[in-house]
C-alpha positions as CSV (number, residue, x, y, z in Angstrom):
1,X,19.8,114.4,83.8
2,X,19.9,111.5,81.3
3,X,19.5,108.1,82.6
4,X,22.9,107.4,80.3
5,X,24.7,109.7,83.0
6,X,26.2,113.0,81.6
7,X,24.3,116.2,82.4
8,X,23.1,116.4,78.7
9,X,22.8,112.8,78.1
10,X,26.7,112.6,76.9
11,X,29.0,110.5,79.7
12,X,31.3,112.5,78.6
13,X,29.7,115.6,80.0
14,X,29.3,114.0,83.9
15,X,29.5,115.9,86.6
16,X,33.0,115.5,87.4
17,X,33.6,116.0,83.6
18,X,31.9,119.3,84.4
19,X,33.8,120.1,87.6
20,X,37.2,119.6,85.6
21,X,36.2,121.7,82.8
22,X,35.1,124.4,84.9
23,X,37.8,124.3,87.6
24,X,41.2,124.1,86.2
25,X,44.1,123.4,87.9
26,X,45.1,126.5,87.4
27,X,42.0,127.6,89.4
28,X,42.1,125.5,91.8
29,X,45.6,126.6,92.8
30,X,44.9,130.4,92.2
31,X,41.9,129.3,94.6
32,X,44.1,127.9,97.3
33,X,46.0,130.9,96.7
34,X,43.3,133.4,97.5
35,X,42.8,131.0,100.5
36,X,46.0,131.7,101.8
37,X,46.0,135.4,101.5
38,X,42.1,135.6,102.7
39,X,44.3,133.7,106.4
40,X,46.9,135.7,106.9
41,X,45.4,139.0,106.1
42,X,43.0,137.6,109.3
43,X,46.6,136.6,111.2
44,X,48.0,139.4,110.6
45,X,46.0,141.9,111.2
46,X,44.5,140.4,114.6
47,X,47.9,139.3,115.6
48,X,49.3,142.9,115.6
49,X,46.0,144.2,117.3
50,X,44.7,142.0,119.4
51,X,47.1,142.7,122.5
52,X,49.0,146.2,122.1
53,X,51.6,145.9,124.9
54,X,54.2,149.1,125.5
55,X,57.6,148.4,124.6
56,X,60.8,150.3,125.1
57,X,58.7,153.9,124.0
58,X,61.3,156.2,124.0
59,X,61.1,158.8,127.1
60,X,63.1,161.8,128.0
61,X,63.8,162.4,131.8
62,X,64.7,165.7,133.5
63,X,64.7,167.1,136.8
64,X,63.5,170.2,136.9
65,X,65.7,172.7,138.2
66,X,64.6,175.2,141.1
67,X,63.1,178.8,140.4
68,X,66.2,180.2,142.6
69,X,68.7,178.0,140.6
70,X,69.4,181.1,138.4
71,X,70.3,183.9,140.9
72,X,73.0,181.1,142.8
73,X,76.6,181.7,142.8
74,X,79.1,179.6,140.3
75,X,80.0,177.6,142.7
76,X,76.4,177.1,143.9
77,X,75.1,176.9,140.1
78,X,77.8,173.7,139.9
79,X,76.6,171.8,142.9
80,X,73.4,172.0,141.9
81,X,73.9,171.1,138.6
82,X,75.4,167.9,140.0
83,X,72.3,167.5,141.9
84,X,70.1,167.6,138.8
85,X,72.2,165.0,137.1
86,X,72.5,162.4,140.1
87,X,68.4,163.1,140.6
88,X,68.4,162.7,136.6
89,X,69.9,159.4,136.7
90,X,68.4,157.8,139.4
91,X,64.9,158.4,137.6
92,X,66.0,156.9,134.3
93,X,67.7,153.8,136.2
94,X,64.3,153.3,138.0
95,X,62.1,153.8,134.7
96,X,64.2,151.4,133.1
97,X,63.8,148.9,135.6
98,X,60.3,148.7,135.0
99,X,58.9,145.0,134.4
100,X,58.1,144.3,130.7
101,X,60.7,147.2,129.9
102,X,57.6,149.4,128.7
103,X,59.6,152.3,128.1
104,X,63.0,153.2,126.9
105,X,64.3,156.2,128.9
106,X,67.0,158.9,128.5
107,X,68.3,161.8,130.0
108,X,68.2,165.6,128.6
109,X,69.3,168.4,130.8
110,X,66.3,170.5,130.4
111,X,62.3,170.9,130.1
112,X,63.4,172.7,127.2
113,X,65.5,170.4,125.5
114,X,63.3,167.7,126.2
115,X,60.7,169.4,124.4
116,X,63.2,170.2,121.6
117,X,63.7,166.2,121.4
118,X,59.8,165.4,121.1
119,X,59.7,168.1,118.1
120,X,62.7,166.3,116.6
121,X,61.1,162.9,116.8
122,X,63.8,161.7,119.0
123,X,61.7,160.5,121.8
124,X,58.0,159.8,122.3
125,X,57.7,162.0,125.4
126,X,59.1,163.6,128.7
127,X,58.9,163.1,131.8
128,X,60.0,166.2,134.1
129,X,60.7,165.3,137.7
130,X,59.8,168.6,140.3
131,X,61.9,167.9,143.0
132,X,60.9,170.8,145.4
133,X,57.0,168.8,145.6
134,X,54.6,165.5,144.0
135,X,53.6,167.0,141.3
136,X,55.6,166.1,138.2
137,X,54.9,166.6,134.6
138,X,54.2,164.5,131.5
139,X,54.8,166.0,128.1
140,X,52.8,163.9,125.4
141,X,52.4,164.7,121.6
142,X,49.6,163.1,120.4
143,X,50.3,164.1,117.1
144,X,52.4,161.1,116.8
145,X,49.1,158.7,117.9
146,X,46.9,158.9,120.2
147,X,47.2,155.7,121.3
148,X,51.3,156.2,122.5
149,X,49.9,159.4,124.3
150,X,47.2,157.0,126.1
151,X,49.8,154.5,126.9
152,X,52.6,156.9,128.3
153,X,49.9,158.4,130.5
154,X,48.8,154.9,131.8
155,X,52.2,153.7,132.7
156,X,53.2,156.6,134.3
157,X,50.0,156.9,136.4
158,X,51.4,153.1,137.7
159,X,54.6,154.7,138.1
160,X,53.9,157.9,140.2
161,X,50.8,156.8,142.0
162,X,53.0,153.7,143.3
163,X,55.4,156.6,144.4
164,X,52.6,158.7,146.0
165,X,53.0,161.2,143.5
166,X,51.1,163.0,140.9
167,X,51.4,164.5,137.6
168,X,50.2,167.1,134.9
169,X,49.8,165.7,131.4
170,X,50.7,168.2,128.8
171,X,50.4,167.2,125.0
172,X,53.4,169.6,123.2
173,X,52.5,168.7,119.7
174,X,48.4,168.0,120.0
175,X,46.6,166.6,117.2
176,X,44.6,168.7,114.7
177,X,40.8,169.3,115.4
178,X,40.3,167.2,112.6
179,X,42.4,164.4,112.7
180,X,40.8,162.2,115.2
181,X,43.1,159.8,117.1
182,X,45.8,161.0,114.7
183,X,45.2,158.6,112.2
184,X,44.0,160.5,109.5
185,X,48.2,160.5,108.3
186,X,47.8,156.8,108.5
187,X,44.5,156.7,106.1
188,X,46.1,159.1,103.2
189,X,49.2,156.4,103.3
190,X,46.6,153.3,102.8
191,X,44.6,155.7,99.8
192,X,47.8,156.0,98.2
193,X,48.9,152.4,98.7
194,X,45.7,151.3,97.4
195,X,45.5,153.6,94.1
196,X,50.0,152.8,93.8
197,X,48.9,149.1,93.3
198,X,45.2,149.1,91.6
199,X,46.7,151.4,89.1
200,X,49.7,149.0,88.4
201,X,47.5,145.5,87.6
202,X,45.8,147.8,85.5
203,X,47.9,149.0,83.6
204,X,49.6,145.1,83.2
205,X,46.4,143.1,83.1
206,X,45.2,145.6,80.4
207,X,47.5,144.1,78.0
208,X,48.3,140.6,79.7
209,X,50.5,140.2,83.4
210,X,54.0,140.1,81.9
211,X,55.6,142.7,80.1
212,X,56.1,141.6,76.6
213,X,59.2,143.7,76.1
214,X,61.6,146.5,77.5
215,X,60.0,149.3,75.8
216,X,56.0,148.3,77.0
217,X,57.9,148.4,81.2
218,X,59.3,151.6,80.5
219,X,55.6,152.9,79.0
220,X,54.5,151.6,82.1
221,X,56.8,153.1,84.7
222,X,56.2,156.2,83.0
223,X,52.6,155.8,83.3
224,X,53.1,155.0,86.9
225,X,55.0,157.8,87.5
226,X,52.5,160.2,85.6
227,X,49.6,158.6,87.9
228,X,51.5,158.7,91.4
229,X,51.7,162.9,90.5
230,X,48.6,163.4,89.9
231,X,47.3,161.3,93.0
232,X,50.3,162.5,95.3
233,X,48.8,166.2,94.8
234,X,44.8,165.3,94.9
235,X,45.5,163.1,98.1
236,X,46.9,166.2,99.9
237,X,44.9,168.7,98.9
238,X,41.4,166.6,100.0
239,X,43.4,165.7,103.2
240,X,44.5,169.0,103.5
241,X,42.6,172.3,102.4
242,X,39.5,170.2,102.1
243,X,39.1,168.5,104.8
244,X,40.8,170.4,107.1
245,X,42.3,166.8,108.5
246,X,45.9,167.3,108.2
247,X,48.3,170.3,109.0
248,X,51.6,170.6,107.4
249,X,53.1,171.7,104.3
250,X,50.7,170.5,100.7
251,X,54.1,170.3,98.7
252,X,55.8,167.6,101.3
253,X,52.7,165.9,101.3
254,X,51.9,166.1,97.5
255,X,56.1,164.8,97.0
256,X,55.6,162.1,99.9
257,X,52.5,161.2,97.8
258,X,54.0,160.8,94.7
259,X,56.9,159.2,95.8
260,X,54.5,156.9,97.8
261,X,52.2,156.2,94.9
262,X,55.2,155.1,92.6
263,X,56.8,153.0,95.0
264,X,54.3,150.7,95.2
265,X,52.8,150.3,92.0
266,X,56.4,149.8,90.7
267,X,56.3,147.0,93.3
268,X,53.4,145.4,91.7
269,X,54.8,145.6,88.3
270,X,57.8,144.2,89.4
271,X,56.3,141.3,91.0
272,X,54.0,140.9,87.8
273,X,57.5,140.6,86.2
274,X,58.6,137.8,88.2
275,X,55.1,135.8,88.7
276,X,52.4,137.2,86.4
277,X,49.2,137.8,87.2
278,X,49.8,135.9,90.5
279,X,52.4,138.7,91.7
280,X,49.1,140.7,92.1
281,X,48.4,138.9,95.1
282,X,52.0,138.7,96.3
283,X,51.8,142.6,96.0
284,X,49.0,142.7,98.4
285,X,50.3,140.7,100.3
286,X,53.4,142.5,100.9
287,X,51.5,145.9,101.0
288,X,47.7,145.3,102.9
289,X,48.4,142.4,105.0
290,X,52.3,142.9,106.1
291,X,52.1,146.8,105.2
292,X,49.2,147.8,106.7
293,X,48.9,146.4,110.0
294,X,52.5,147.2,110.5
295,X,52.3,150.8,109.6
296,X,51.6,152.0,113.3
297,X,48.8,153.7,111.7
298,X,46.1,152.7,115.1
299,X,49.1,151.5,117.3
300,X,52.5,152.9,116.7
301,X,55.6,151.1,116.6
302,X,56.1,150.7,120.2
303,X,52.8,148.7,120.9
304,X,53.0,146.3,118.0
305,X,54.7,142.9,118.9
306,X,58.3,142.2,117.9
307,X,57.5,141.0,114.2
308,X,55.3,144.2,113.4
309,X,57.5,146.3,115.1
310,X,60.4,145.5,113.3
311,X,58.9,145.1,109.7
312,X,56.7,148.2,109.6
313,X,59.4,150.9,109.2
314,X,60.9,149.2,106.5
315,X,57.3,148.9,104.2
316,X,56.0,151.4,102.1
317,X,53.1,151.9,104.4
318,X,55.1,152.1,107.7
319,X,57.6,154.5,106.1
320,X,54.6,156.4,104.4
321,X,52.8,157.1,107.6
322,X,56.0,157.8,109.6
323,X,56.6,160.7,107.0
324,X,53.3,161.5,106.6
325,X,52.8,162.5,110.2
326,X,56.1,164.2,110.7
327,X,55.1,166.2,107.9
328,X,51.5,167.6,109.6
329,X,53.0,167.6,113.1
330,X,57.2,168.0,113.7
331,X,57.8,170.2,110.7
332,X,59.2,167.1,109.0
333,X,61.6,166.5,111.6
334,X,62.9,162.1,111.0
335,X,61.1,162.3,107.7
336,X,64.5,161.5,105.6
337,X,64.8,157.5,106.8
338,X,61.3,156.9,105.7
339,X,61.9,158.8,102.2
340,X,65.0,156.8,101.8
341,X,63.3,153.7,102.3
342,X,60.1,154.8,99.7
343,X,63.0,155.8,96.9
344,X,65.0,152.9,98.0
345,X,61.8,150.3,97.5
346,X,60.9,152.7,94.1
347,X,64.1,152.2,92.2
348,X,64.9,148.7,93.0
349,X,61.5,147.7,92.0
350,X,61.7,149.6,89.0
351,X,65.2,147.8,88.3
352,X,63.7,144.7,88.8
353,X,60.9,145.2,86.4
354,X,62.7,146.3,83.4
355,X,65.2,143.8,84.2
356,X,62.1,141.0,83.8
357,X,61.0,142.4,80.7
358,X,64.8,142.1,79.5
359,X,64.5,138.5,80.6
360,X,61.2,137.7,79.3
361,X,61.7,139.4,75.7
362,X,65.4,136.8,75.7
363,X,63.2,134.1,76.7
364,X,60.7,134.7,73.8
365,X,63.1,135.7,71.1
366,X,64.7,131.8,72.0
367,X,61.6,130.3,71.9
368,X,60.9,132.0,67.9
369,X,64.5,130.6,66.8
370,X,63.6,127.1,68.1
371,X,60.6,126.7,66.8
372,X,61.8,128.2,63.9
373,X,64.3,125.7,63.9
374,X,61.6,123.2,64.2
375,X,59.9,124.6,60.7
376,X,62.7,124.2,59.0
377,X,63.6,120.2,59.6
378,X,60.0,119.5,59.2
């Protein structure tokens, strides 16, 4: 350094001349920006995780009914049925007195039609009472996550071992041999998040954040749309045929895909409408650090905390997973809601890209007439 002060001998080029010219404002906020996201992708993701607690998990209840109940008279048949219901009963009113309310309990009539409302998605799983011994039975489908299965079994061993009783675990919809833990569903849905939103910033960033005019947003909803196909399929067939990870039907998944794909990188254009290349981050944010972690991709729904609970099913990567696993496991039985929400999040983000563009070409086309105004009285 010069002994007149600037890094080359100018004072003009000091050190804090040099920190300003590298280090815009602009930077430094985009910085602080980064900063932000960087904490609450941390706050978010260990505050849904940290402490997975049951809450309200949706349960069938039925009392089994004796092998004899069939060969009984009608009048017999009715009595008994009474039986079942008041036994019924008094087993949901004492599940649902439970401290913490860990589970949300029901009634169904049958083994069978508790089954029927596990396939459905109704409820998380059974619980069928034998009343003629201590040995009851706990229907599980771990296709829906391992970790509801895991926590169903742990309450109820609470439950009936505080009772003196016992019971059989039986998982009706088990997970594939190759989807470990059941999240494999939950993985495809971040891949396609991921690609949905890298291939939107590049398609804007390409040609600067902000689409210049109506006809360059519908090129690149087009484009999107072109891309989500194209991933939708690939993801389902390497999930699928290749990797053996994921049962269920390749043209739901390759439609969930697409649809999936779309959504969010419509999303990110959108939010590139309204902020520029800033709605980059505010697109990750909404997707990886609220999405993600809210998805009930390693903890379902009903062991997230209130605000993760509540906000996953209504995100593309909630509703994504929630299809996605319906799809492999329950013959996409409950799929509709979260394919509702995907085209619901697809069109108005759409909307609300072109309707930037139509903002930002007004805005521009003002902006020639005054200054054009300007040239003229000069």
């Amino acid at each position: 350094m010069s002994p007149r002060g600037g890094l080359d001998g100018d004072p003009k080029t000091g050190f804090l001349h040099e920190v300003k010219d590298a280090v815009s404002m602009r930077t430094a906020l985009l910085v602080l920006g980064v900063l932000a996201v960087q904490l609450a992708f941390i706050a978010s993701y260990i505050g849904a995780f940290h402490k997975p607690k049951p809450h309200e998990i949706p349960i069938a209840v039925a009392v089994a009914a004796p092998a004899a109940a069939a060969a009984a008279d009608p009048a017999q048949a009715a009595a008994l049925k009474k039986q079942l219901e008041a036994a019924t009963d008094q087993a949901v009113e004492r599940l649902k007195a439970l401290p913490g309310k860990p589970l949300k309990p029901s009634a169904s009539t049958s083994e069978a039609n508790a089954i029927a409302r596990i396939e459905d998605r109704g409820v998380d799983g059974a619980l069928i009472v034998n009343p003629a011994g201590t040995e009851d039975k706990l229907l599980v489908a771990s296709g829906a996550g391992a970790s509801l299965s895991q926590a169903l079994t742990e309450i109820m061993a609470k439950v009936e071992g505080a009772e003196k009783r016992t019971f059989k675990v039986v998982d009706v919809v088990p997970e594939a041999d190759g989807d470990a833990r059941g999240l494999s569903a939950f993985y495809l849905v971040v891949g396609w998040c991921v690609g949905g939103y890298l291939c939107a910033s590049a398609l804007a960033i390409s040609a600067g954040a902000k689409p210049a005019n109506p006809a360059r947003a519908v090129i690149r909803l087009a484009a999107m749309a072109a891309y989500a196909v194209v991933a939708g399929l690939l993801g389902a067939v390497i999930a699928g045929p290749i990797l053996n990870a994921l049962p269920g039907s390749i043209m739901a998944f390759w439609g969930l895909g697409s649809l999936l794909v779309f959504a969010v990188g419509a999303i990110t254009l959108a939010f590139q409408g309204l902020a520029g290349i800033v709605g980059i981050g505010l697109a990750i944010l909404l997707v990886v650090v609220l999405g993600n972690p809210s998805a009930g991709g390693a903890y379902p729904y009903p062991l997230l905390p209130g605000f993760w609970r509540h906000l996953g099913p209504i995100l593309p990567p909630g509703a994504g997973t929630f299809a996605a696993r319906s799809i492999a496991y329950f013959k996409g039985n409950g799929a509709g809601g979260a394919f509702l929400t995907l085209a619901a999040w697809a069109v108005g983000a759409a909307a609300v890209a072109l309707v930037m563009s139509l903002v930002r070409q007004d805005k521009k086309e003002l902006e020639d007439l005054e200054t054009a105004a300007e040239e003229q009285r000069s």
